[in-house]
C-alpha positions, 0 to 999 in steps of 0.5 A, a space after each residue: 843247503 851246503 852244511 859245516 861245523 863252526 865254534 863259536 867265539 864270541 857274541 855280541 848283539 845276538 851275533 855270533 862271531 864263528 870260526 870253522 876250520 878249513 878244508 881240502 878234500 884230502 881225506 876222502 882222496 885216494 892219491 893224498 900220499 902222492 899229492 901235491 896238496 896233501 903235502 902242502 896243506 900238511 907243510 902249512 897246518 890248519 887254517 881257520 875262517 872267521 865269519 858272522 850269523 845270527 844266533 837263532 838257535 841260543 848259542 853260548 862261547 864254545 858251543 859247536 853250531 852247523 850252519 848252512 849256506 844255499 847252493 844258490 848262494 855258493 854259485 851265485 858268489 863262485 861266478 862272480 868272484 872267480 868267473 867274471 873277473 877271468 873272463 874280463 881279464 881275457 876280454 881286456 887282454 883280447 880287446 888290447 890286443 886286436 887294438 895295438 898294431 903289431 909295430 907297437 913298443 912294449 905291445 906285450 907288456 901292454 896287453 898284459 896292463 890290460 889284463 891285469 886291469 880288467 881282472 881288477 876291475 871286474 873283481 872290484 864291480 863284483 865285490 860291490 855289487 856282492 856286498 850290496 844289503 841285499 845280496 849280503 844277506 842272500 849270501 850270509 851263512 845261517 845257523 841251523 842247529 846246535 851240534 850235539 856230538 
């Protein structure tokens, strides 16, 4: 189980809106002085992701709660929002490619239409089939515990 901290924000229907900070590996790096990243998130400043769990664990507004996500879930949702979309991209890119003869007008900018078509597509089937009943609530964060620090 992959654990974080969020702030709850508000309640509503025994759901808690929360918030936690996002991070980068930054502070447990040795090279941040000489990173592009370290230097980038510094420029930009902290960010936040707001996100939805049942509060089973009686929370109020301002509490801090650790909430969990299932490793299984976390590789299930990388393979199809980052993975699968690249691969049809190529696939796209590939398939119009062997299928253009090479005297064709535009044939660059052809392939690329197809690419960017198939990276489309792929991502519109996963984002679909992710946020079907059943995989939502495979996929939703669940709160474990109040933090107490």
């Amino acid at each position: 189980m992959i654990e974080e901290t969020a702030r709850v924000i508000a309640i509503e229907n025994n759901q808690l809106l929360l918030e936690a900070e996002t991070r980068t590996a930054c502070n447990a790096c040795a090279a941040k002085q000489g990173c592009g990243t370290s230097v980038l998130s510094k420029w930009v400043g902290r960010k936040f992701t707001r996100f939805q769990a049942q509060n089973t664990v009686n929370a109020r507004v301002g509490d801090e709660v650790v909430v969990g996500l299932a490793e299984e879930a976390m590789l299930k949702g990388s393979i199809f929002v980052y993975l699968l979309p690249l691969l049809a991209m190529i696939g796209f890119a590939l398939l119009a490619d062997g299928l253009l003869s090479t005297n064709t007008a535009s044939r660059d900018l052809l392939v690329l239409v197809s690419a960017v078509a198939g990276f489309a597509l792929m991502l519109f089937i996963s984002r679909r089939f992710l946020s079907t009943n059943s995989n939502r609530s495979k996929l939703t964060p669940v709160v474990l515990r109040k933090n107490i620090a």
